[in-house]
N, C-alpha and C positions, 0 to 999 in steps of 0.2 A: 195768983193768976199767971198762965204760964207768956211768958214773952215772945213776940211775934219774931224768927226768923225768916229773911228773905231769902234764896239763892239764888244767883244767878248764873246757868250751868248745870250739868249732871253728867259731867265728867270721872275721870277715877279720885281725882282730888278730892271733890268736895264729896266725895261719895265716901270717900275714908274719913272724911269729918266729921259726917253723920254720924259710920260706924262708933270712934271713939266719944263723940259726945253723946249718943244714948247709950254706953257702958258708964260714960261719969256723969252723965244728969239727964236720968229717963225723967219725962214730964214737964222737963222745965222753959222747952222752948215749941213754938208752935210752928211747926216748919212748912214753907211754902217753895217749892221749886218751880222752877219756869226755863224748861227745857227747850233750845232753837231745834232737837231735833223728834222725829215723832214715835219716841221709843222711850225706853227702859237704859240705865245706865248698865253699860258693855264695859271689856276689855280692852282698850285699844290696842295695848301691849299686843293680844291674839287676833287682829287682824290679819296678819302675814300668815297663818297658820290656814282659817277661814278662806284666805285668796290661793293657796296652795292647794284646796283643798284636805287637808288634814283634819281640820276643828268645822261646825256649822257652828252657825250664829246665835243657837241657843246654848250652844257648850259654854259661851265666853259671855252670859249673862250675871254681873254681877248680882245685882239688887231687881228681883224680878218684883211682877206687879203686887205680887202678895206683902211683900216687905216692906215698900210703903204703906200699904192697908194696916198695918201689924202695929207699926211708929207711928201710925199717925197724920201723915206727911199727903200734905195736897201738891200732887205731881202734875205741873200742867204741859202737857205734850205737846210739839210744835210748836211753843210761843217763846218768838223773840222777844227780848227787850231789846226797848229803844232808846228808854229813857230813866234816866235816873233823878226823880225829885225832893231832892238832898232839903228842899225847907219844908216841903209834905213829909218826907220821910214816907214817900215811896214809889214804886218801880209801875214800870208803863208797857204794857209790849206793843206790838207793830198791829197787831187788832183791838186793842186799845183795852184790853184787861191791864186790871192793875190790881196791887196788893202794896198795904203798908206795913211798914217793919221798924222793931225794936232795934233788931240790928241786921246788916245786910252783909253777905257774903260773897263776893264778885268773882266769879270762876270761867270766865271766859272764853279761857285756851288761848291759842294760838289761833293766825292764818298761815295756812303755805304760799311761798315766794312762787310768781310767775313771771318768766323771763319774759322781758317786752322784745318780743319777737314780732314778725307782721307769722300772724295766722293761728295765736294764741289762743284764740277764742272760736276756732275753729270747733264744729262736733266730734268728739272722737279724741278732744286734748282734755284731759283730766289732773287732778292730784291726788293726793293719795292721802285723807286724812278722817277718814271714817268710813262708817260702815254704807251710805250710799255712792261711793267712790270706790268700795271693792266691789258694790252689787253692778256697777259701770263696768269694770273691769272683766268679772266672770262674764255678762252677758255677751262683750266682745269677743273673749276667747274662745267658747263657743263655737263662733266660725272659723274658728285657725287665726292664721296670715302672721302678718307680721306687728311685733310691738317694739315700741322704743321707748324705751326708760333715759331722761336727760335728769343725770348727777347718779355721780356713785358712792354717795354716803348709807347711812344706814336702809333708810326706809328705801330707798330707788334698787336698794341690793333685793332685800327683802319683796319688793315690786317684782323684778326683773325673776325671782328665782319661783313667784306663784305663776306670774303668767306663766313660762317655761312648763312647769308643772300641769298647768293646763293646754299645753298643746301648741302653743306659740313660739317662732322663732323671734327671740328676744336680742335684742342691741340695748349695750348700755353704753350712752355717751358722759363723761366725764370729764371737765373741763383741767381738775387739773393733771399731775405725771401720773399719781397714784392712785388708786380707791382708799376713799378712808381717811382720806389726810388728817381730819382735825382726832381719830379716833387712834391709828394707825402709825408708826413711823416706816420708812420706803418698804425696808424687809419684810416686814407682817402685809405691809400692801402686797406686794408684790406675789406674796405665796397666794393669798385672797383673790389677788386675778387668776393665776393658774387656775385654781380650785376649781373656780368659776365656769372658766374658758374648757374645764374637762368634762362640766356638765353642762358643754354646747351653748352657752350664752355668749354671746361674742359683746369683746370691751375695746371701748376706744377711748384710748386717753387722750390727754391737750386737745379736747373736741368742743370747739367752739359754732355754738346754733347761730346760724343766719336768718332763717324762713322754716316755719311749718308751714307745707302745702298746702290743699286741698282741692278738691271741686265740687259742685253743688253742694258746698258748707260744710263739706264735710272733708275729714283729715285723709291725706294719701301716702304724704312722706315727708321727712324732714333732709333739709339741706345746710350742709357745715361750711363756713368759713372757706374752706381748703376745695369747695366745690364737691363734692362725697354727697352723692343723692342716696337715700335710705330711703324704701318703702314701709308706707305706716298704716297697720289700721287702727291702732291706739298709739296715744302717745302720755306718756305720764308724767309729770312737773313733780320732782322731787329734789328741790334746789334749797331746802332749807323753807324756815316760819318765823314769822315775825308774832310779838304778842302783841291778841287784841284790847289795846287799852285804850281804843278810842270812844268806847261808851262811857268811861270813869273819864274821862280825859272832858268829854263835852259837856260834864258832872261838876267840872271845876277841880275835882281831884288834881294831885300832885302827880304829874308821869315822866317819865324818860322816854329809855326803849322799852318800857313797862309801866306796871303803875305800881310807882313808890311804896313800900311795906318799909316799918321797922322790923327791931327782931320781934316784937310779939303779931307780925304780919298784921299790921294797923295799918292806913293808908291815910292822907291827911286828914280826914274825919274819923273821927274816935270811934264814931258806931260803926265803920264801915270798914270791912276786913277784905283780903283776898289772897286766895291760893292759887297754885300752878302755873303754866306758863303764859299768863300773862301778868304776872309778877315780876317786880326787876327789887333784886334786894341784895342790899351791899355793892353793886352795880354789874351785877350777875342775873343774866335769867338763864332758866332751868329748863332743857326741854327733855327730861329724862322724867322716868317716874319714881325713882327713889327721893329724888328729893322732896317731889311734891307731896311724900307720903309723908317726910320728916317736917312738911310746912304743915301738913295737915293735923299732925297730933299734938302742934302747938296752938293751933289755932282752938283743937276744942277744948286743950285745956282751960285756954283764956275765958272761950265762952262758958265754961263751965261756972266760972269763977275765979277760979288760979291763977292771979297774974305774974307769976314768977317762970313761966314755961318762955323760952326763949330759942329763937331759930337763929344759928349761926352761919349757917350754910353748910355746904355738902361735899364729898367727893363723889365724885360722877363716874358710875361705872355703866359697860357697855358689853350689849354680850349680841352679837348676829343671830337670827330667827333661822338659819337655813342647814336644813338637812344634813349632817354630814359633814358641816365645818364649823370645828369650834372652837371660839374664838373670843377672848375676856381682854377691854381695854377700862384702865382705868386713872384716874390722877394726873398729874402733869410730869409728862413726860421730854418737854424739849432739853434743849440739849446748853448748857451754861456750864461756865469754870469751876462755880464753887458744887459742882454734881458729880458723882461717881457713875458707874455704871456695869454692871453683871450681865451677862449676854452668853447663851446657850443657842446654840444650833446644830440639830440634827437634823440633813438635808434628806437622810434616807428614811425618817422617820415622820417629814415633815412638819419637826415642833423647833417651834422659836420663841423664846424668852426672853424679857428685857427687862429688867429691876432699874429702878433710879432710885438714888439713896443720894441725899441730903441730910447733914449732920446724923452722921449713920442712920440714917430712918428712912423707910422707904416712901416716896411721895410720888412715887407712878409705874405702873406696870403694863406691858404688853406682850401677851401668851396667845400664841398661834397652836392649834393643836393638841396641845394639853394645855387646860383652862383648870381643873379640879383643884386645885390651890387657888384659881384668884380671889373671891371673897374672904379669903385666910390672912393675905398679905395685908389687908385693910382693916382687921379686926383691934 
């Protein structure tokens, strides 16, 4: 008789779980998802692509409806959980379906950070963290005007370069000197704003938000620190995500800034697994999808049977969505005594490289320009 899985999510994570565990045990689990959103698992990777206009939203459909039908798999759209009944041994959503499980899979994700600004919750202030956040986005753009993108890490670059694309004179605010800091060192920042700045997006750095405006609830513009009024008709909160592990957390589970996995991604109950980013393991969470690929194919080893599949963690690579500039950061790259360092720059060719080498071995790279090597150096 096959055994009851639960999931909670339909993420890329757990969608890769699925994949490997019906190549290593078709039949053996009877799988129930319970998805908060009212769709099909997607690419989120190809969001920026979709808000540029380049991809539609059926290009970046991972697992369409047929494919459940195929496995098996009772996909239930638009229902949250809210609840996890760890002595029922099982899961509750906010309309009060439920389903019990042999073993249960907690896939989460993440939330996005919103700056406690006064006018935060204004109409017209969004984040950027699926696919009805980019349908927010396109519908503003639409009329023109003006957008402001606040943080200039990855996702708010990737924001800032679709709107543009669709007809918007975009500002990106940036709190700290550089774009990119945690991905970037100054040099690679610094080309990155150029880039940017020549496909008319304008960047302010040490931009610190005091007030989103608006009037009749709805967003106008945003005011900095330094007194600097910007007009807005969108404005997009791309400051970074926290994971959500407050449903496992209210569960009784074990959590941090995550909810606690060993290596075989186990959480304080043994039947109770979780992948992607709302996982903290080794005291690391992961908001990249390479790794949650490498949590995912231990995970269905495990449920497969296998207990010997063990997830150690990752090195974390990064590669920007935008047209035109490419750009590969990966491993840790700060700057300490016992490191070396290799450093290539060609101003007229635009390409900058940066090797760091520990006990002659390379443990972080940054490639502006010419990228075609980075996944080589981590082999």
């Amino acid at each position: 008789m096959s055994k009851k899985l639960v999931v909670i999510g339909n993420g890329m994570a757990p969608g890769r779980v699925l994949d490997h565990l019906f190549e290593k045990a078709p039949g053996e689990y009877e799988v129930t998802i319970f998805n908060a959103e009212p769709r099909v698992n997607y690419d989120r990777i190809m969001l920026s692509p979709v808000l540029s206009g380049e991809k539609a939203y059926e290009d970046i459909i991972i697992h369409d409806d047929a494919w459940y039908e195929e496995h098996g798999v009772t996909l239930l759209k638009g229902k949250k959980v809210v609840e996890i009944d760890r002595a029922d041994r099982k899961v509750i959503a906010e309309d009060g379906t439920t389903a019990e499980y042999d073993k249960l899979l907690i896939a989460t994700g993440s939330s996005p950070f919103v700056i406690p600004v006064p006018g935060n919750d204004l109409e017209g202030v969004v984040t950027y963290r699926d696919l009805d956040d980019v349908d927010a986005m396109l519908k503003t753009a639409k009329g023109g005007g003006h957008a402001v993108v606040i943080g200039g890490g990855l996702l708010g670059l990737e924001a800032a370069y679709g709107l543009k694309r669709q007809g918007m004179e975009v500002t990106v605010l940036h709190l700290m000197p550089t774009l990119m800091e945690r991905q970037l060192d100054p040099s690679a920042g610094y080309l990155l704003e150029k880039a940017l700045v020549e496909r008319d997006i304008k960047i302010i750095t040490r931009a610190n938000t005091q007030e989103i405006t608006g009037a009749d609830g709805k967003v106008t513009g945003v005011t900095l620190e330094d007194g600097t009024e910007l007009p807005a008709d969108i404005v997009v909160m791309a400051v970074g995500i926290r994971p959500s592990a407050q449903l496992a957390d209210d569960a009784g589970l074990e959590t941090g800034r995550g909810i606690l996995v060993d290596d075989h991604m186990v959480t304080s109950d043994p039947d109770i697994l979780a992948v992607g980013e709302c996982v903290e393991h080794r005291g690391q969470c992961y908001g990249l999808v390479a790794p949650l690929y490498d949590m995912a194919k231990v995970i269905a080893t495990n449920l497969a049977g296998d207990a010997s599949a063990e997830y150690t963690g990752s090195v974390t690579a990064t590669k920007l969505k935008v047209t035109g500039i490419d750009l590969y950061s990966a491993g840790d790259f700060a700057e300490a005594d016992d490191r070396e360092e290799i450093v290539l720059r060609d101003a007229t060719g635009g390409i900058y490289k940066r090797l760091v080498l520990k006990d002659n071995k390379i443990i972080g790279a940054v490639l502006y320009g010419d990228t075609a090597d980075g996944a080589w150096f981590f082999d």
